[in-house]
C-alpha positions in Angstrom: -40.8 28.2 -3.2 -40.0 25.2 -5.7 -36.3 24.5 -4.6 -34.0 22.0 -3.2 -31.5 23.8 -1.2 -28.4 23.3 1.5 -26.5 25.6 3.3 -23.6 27.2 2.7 -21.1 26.2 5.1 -19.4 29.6 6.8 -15.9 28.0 6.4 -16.6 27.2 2.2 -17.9 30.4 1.8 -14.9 32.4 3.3 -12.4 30.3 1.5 -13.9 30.8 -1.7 -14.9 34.8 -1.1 -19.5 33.6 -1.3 -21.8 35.0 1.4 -23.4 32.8 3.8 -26.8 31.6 2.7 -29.4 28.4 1.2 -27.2 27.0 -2.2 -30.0 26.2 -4.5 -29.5 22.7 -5.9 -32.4 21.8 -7.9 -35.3 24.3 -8.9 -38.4 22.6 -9.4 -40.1 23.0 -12.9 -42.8 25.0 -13.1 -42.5 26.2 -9.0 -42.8 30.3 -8.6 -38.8 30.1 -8.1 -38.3 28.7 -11.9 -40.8 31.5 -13.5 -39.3 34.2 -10.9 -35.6 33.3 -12.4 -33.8 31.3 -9.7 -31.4 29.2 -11.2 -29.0 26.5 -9.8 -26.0 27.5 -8.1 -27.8 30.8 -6.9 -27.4 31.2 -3.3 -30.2 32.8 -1.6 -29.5 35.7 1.0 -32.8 37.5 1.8 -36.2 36.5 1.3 -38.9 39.6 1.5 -36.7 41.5 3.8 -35.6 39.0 5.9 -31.6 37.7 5.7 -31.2 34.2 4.9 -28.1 32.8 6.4 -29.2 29.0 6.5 -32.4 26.8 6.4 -34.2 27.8 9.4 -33.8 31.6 8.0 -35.3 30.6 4.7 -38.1 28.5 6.2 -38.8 31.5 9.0 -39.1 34.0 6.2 -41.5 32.3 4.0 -44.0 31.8 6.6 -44.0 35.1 6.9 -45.9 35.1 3.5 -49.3 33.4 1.9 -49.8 32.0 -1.6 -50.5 35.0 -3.9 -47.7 37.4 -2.4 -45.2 39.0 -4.2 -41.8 38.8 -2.8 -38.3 39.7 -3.3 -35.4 37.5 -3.4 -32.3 38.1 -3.2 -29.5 35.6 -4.9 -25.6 35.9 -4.8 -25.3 35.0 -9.0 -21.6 35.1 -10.5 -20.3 37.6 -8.0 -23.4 39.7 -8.1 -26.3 40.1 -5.8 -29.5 40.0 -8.2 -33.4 40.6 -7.0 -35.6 38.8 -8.2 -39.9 39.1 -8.1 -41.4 35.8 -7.5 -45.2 35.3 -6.4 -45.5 32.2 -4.8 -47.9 29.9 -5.5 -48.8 28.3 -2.2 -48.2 28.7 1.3 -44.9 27.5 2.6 -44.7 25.2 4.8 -43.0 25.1 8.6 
């Protein structure tokens, strides 16, 4: 995918009104996450159908996919879910 990420701790994320998911920390420059949109701060939620609530979640769902594939992604961005295309650009790793 072309991103650092952490999980969102369940106790942060209900103090501060975010959803559980993978905080994006660093996007990688030129990775199918930078030209789909993700930005830093974005906290993924759902990856191709598939609800991301922490790591294993994220790394589950993108096995589900090859290089090539066009995906959705779902991001929690400034209060807002956004959905993003991205095709990724090679196969994810377990």
């Amino acid at each position: 995918l072309g991103v650092l990420v952490s999980d969102v701790d369940p106790d942060v994320a209900a103090a501060y009104g975010l959803p559980v998911g993978t905080l994006v920390r660093e996007v990688i420059a030129g990775s199918c996450a930078q030209v789909g949109g993700i930005r830093v701060s974005d906290i993924i939620v759902n990856v191709g159908g598939y609800e991301v609530k922490n790591l294993n979640d994220l790394s589950r769902a993108l096995r589900k996919f090859d290089a090539g594939d066009e995906i959705t992604v779902t991001v929690h961005r400034s209060g807002e879910l956004v959905q993003l295309s991205l095709v990724l650009d090679e196969k994810p790793q377990s």
